[in-house]
C-alpha positions in Angstrom: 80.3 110.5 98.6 81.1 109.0 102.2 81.9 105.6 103.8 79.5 102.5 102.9 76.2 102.2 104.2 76.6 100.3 107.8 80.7 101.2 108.2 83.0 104.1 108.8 85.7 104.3 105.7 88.6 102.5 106.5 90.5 105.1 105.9 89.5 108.6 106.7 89.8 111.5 104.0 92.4 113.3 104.4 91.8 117.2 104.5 92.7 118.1 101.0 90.3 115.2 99.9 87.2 116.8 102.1 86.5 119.0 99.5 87.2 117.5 96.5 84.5 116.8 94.4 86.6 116.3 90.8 85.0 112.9 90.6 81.3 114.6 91.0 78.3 116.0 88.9 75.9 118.8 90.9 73.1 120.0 89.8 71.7 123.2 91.2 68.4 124.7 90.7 68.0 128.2 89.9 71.5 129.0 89.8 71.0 131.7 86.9 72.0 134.5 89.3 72.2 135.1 93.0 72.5 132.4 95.5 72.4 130.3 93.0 74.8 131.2 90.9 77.4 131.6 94.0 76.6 127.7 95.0 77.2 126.4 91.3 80.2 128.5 91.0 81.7 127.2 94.3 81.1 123.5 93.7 82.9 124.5 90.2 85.4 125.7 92.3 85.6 122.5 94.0 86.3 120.6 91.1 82.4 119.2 90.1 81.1 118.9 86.9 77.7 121.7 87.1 74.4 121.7 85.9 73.1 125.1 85.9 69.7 124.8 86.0 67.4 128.3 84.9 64.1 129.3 84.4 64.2 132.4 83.1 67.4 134.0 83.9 69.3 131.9 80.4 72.0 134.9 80.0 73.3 134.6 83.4 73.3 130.9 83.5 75.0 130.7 80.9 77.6 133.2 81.0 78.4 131.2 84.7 79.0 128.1 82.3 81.2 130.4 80.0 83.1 131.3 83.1 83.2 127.8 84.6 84.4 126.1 81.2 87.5 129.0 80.7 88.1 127.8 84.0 89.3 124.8 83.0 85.7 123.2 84.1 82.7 121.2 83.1 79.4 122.9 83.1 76.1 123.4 81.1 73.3 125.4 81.5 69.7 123.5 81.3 66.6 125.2 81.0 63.4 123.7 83.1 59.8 124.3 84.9 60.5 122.6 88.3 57.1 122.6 89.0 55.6 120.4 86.0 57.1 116.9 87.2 58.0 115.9 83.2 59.8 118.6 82.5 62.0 117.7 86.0 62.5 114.0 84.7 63.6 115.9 81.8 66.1 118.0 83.3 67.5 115.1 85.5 68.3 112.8 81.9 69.8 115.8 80.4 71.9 116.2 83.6 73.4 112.7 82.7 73.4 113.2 79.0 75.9 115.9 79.0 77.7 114.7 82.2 77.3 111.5 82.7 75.7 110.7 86.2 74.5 113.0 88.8 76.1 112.9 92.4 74.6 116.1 94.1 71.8 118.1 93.8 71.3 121.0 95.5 67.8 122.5 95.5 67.9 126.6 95.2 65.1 127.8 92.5 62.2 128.9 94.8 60.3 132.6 94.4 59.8 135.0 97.6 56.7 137.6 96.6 55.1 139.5 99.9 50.9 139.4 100.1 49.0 139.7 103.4 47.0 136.7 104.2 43.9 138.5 104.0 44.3 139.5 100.7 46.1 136.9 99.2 44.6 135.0 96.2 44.6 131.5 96.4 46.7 131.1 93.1 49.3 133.3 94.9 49.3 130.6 97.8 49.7 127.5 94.9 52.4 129.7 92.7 54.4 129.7 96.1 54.2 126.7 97.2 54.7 125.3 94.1 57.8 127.0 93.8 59.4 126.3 96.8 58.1 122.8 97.8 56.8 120.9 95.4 59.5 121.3 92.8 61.9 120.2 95.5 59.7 117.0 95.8 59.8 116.5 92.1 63.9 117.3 91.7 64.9 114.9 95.0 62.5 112.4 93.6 64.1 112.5 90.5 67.8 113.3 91.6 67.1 110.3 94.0 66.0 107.7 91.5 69.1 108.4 89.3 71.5 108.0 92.7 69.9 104.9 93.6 70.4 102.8 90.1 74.1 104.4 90.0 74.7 102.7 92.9 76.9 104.9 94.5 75.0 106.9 96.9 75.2 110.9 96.7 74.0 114.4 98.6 70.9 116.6 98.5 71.1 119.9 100.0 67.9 121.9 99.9 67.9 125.3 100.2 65.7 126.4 103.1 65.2 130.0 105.1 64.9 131.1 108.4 61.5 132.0 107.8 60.7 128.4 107.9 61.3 128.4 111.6 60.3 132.1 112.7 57.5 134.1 110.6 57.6 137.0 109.0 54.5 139.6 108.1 52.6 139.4 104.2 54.9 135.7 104.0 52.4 133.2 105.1 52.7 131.1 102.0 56.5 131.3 101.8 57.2 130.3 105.5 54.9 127.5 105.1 56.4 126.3 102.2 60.2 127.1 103.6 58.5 124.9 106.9 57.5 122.2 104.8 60.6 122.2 103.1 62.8 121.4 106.2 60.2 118.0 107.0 60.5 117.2 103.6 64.3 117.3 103.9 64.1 114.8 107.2 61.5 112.7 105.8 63.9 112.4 102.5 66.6 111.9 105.1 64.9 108.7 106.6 63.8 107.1 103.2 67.2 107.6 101.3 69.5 106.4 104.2 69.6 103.0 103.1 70.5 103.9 99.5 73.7 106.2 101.3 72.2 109.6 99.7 72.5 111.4 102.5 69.8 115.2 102.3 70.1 118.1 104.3 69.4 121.9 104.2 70.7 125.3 105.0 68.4 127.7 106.6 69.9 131.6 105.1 68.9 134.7 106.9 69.1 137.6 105.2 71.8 137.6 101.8 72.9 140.6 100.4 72.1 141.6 96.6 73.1 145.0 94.5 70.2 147.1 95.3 68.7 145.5 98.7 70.0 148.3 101.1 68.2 151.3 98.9 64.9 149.4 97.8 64.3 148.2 101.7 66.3 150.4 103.8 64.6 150.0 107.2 64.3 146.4 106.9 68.6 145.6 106.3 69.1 148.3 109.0 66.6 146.0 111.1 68.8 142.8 110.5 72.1 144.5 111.1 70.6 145.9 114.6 69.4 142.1 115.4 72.0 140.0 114.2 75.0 139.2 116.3 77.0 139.3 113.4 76.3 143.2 112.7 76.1 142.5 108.9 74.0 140.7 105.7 74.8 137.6 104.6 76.7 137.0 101.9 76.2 134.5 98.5 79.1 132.8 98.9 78.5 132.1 102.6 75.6 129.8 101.6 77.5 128.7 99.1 79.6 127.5 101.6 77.6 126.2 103.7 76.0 123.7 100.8 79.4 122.7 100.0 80.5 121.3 103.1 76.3 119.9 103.3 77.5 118.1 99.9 80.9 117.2 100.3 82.7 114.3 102.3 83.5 116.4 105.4 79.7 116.1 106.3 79.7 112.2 105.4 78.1 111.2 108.9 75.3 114.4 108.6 72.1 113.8 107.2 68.5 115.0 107.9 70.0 118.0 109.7 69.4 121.8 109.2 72.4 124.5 108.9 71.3 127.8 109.5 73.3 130.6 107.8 72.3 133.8 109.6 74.7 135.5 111.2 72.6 134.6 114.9 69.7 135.8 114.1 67.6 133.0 115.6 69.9 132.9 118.6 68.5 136.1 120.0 65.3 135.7 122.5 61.8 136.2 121.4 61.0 138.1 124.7 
């Protein structure tokens, strides 16, 4: 996963070697359908051994695992609630059950419902930020032990949003969590250094799906007005985006925040 703790590799990859990852196992959360699914198909694509990790969403995940295997690949699809830390253990052992180690995890599986502050339910607030923050506390703490006793070092790329730097209405408990989710990824950063896992995360705007533009209309025509870019994001862009995070071409990047959104947050504010 990178040059030796306290050294640059004595030999730099070569190009072809960047994004090879033949020798790695990923795990990624929520990769059932969507982003997800793009991110575990890509590192599949790469060459890694996948985990497709699912909550609900068991026909996609494993139809991607059909796909990945006729592919000439290794993948399996593991079922989990991220948000009950046993269950996580759970996922991690089975990770290196049916694939023998675990290199990369990449943290997707989050929710994203809308409620105004004022009316919001305090079990909305905990559903939320259960979702999307602690269950990344529980997979890197879990991910991270496994790294550590294999010796070898690895990646963690979390999967972040723009809304965890700039608010958006009825989202209060999903821009805190997104928020707390890029510390987290420092803090992980600074802890892990010394073991050569290095964590980072990618901050997408807004990502295209089949149905977006007709269900909220006024809100993509919003995004293509604002971003430089002119368009939505795509999957596969944050896909890409975790790959290089993961991969050896980032080997010197750690604690750091990618964001994937077309310049969005480059415009002013006034």
């Amino acid at each position: 996963m990178g040059a030796k703790r306290g050294s640059p590799a004595d030999t730099p990859p070569t190009v072809e070697e960047l994004f090879d990852l033949a020798s790695c196992v990923a795990l990624v959360t929520g990769a059932g359908r969507g982003i997800g699914a793009a991110i575990a198909r890509r590192f599949g694509e790469a060459g890694a051994a996948v985990a497709v990790h699912y909550r609900s969403s068991a026909d996609g995940a494993q139809a991607l695992v059909d796909g990945l295997c006729r592919d000439g690949g290794r993948a399996v699809a593991l079922a989990a609630e991220l948000t009950d830390g046993r269950q996580v253990e759970h996922l991690v052992a089975q990770v290196v059950e049916h694939l023998g180690r675990l290199d990369i995890l990449i943290n997707n599986a989050g929710i994203y419902p809308l409620s105004l502050l004022t009316e919001m339910a305090e079990t909305e607030w905990d559903a939320v930020i259960d979702a999307n923050l602690k269950s990344v506390f529980l997979a890197t703490q879990a991910a991270a032990r496994i790294m550590i006793a294999q010796g070898e070092g690895g990646a963690i790329v979390n999967v972040a949003s723009v809304e965890g730097l700039s608010p958006a209405p009825a989202h209060s408990h999903y821009t805190s969590a997104k928020a707390g989710v890029l510390m987290h990824t420092r803090s992980a950063a600074l802890e892990l250094g010394s073991e050569n896992i290095r964590v980072n995360a990618v901050s997408p705007g807004l990502i295209w799906r089949q149905g977006l533009e007709e269900e909220w209309p006024e809100g993509v025509q919003r995004w293509r007005d604002t971003a430089p870019l002119g368009r939505l994001g795509r999957p596969e862009e944050v896909a890409d985006a975790c790959l290089f995070l993961a991969s050896p071409a980032a080997r010197w990047i750690t604690g750091t925040t990618l964001l994937v959104d077309g310049g969005v947050l480059a415009r002013p504010v006034f």
